[in-house]
C-alpha positions in Angstrom: 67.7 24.2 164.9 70.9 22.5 163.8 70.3 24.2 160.8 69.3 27.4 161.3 72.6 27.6 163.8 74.5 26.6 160.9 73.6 29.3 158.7 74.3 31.8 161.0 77.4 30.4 161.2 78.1 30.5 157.7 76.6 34.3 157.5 79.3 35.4 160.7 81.7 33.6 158.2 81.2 35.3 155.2 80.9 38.4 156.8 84.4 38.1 158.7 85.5 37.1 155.3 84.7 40.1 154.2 85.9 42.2 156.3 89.5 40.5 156.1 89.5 40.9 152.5 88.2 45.0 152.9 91.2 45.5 155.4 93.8 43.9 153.0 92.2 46.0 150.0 92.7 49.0 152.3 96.2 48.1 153.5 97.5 47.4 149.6 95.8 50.5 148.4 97.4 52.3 151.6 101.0 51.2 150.6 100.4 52.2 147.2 99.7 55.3 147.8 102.5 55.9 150.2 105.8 54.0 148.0 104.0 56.5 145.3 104.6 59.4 147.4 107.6 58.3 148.4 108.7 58.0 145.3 107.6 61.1 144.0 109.3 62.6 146.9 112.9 61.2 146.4 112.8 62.3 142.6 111.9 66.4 143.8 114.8 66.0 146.2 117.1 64.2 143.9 116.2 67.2 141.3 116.9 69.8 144.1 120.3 68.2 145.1 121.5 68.1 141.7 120.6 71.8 141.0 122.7 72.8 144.2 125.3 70.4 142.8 125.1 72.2 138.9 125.7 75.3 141.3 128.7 74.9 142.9 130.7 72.6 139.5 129.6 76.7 137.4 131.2 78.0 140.5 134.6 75.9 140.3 134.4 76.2 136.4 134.1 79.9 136.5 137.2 80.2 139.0 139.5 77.5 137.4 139.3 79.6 133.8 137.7 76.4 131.9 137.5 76.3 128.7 137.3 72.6 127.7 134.9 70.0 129.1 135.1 66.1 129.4 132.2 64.7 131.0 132.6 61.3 131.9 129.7 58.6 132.3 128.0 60.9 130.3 123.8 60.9 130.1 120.7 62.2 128.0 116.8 62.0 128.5 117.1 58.3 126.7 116.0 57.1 130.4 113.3 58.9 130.6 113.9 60.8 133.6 113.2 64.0 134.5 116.3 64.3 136.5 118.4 63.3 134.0 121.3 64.9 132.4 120.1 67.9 134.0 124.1 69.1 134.8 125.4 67.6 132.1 122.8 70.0 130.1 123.6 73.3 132.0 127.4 72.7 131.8 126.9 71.9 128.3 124.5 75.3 127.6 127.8 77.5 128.9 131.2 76.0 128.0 132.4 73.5 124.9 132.2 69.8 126.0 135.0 68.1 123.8 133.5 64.9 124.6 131.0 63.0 126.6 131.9 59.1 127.5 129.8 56.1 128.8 129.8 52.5 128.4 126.7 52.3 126.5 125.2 54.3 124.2 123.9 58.5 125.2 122.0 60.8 123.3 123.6 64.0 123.8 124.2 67.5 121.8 127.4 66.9 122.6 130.4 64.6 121.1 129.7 61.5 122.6 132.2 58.2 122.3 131.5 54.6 123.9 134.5 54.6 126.4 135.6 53.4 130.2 136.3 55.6 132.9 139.0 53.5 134.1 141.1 53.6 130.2 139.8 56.6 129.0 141.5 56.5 125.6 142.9 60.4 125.5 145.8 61.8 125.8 147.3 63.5 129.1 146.0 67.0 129.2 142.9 66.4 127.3 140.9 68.8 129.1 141.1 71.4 131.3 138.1 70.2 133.4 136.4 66.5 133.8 133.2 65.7 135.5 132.4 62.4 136.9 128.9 62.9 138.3 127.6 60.0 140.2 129.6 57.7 138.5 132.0 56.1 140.9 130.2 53.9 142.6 129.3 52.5 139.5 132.7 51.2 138.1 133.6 48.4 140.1 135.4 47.7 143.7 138.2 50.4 145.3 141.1 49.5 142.8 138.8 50.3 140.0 137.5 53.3 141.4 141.1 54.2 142.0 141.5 53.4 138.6 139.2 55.7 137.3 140.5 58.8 139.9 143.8 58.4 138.5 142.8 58.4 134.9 141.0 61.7 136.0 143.9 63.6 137.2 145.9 62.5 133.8 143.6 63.9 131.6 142.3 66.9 133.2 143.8 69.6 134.4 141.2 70.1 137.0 137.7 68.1 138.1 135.1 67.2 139.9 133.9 63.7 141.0 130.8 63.4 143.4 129.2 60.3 145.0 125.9 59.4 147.0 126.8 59.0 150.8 126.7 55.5 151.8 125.3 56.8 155.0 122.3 59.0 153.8 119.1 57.4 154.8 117.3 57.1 151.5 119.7 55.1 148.4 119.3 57.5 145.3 119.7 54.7 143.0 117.0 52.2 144.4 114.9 55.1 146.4 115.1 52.6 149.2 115.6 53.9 152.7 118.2 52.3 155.1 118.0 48.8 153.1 121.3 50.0 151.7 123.0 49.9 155.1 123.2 46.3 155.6 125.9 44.3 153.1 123.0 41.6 152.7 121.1 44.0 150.4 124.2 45.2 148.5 125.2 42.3 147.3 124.0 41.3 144.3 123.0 45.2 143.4 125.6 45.3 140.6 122.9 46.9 138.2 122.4 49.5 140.8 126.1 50.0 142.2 128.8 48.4 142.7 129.8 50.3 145.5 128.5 52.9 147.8 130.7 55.2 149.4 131.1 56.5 152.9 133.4 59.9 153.6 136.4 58.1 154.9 136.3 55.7 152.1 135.7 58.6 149.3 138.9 60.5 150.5 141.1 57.4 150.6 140.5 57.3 146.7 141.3 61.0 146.7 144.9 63.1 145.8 146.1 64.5 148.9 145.7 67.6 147.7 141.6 67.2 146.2 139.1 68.5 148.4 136.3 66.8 149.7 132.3 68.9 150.2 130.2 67.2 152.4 129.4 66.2 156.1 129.7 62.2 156.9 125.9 62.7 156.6 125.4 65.1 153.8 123.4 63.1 151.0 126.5 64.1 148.6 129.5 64.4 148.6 131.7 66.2 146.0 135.1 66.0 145.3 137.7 69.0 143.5 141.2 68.5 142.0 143.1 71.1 140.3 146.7 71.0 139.7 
């Protein structure tokens, strides 16, 4: 009898051991699925936003008489990304980019020179339009994004410069959503960003005179400057 009780209770065992390993199967396979959807997700929006954003820089372009492009932090499809480049490539298909920078190497179709956004090495006037596309949060703390949004306005005659919103739910760079709201998860993000931007802290960067698209909410935010 003592026996026979103990194999039953080694059947019930192995059965609830079963069961528990079934369930975390399920539950792995279930979060699988869904950071896979969410990730595919994030890329068809990204690839929407940056359409709408290709939109409106043609639209400035076309009214500010460019000729002459600069295109700072420049990209090509050597990240293998289907999102990527993809204004860089539509501004390039319509006016003459003089020059494409980045601090490591680019393939482009385009001149292309290894160069810092905060010292660009040109001469005042180099351009009549630069775009900095996602790029400022990438170039250090606020006086070296001021850095780089002076060194802008000296050698351009007009540009753009656009930023995710701090505030957005979902963190283009990591695909996260609302980790990048607390300062515990930013730091040490370096390789992602070095820092995020809300509104307020965008236009503080700005001219006076550069306007600013974007609710505090929008995902984007896009800055103009012409002089």
């Amino acid at each position: 009898m003592i026996t026979l009780i103990g194999r039953r209770g080694r059947l019930r065992s192995d059965s609830k051991g079963r069961a528990d390993a079934e369930r975390v199967a399920a539950g792995r396979l279930f979060r699988g699925r869904f950071k896979s959807a969410v990730r595919k997700a994030i890329v068809a929006y990204s690839l929407r936003n940056r359409r709408k954003k290709t939109d409106f820089i043609l639209a400035f372009l076309a009214e500010h008489d460019v000729n002459d492009v600069l295109l700072v932090g420049a990209t090509g499809d050597e990240h293998g990304q289907a999102n990527s480049g993809v204004i860089e490539s539509f501004i390039a298909a319509r006016y003459l980019v003089k020059m494409g920078i980045n601090i490591e190497p680019a393939n482009t179709t385009y001149p292309f020179m290894i160069a810092d956004a905060r010292d660009m090495p040109f001469e005042a006037n180099y351009v009549d339009f630069a775009l900095a596309n996602a790029i400022i949060e990438h170039v250090g703390h606020e006086p070296e994004q001021r850095r780089m949004v002076e060194e802008m306005s000296r050698v351009a005659r007009t540009w753009i410069v656009t930023t995710p919103n701090k505030w957005f739910p979902v963190e283009s760079h990591t695909s996260t959503l609302f980790l990048h709201w607390f300062p515990a998860w930013r730091r040490g993000r370096e390789t992602d960003f070095t820092r995020l931007l809300s509104r307020r802290e965008f236009r503080a960067l700005l001219p006076d005179d550069a306007k600013i698209s974007g609710s505090p909410f929008s995902p984007t935010f896009i800055a103009c400057y012409a002089r």
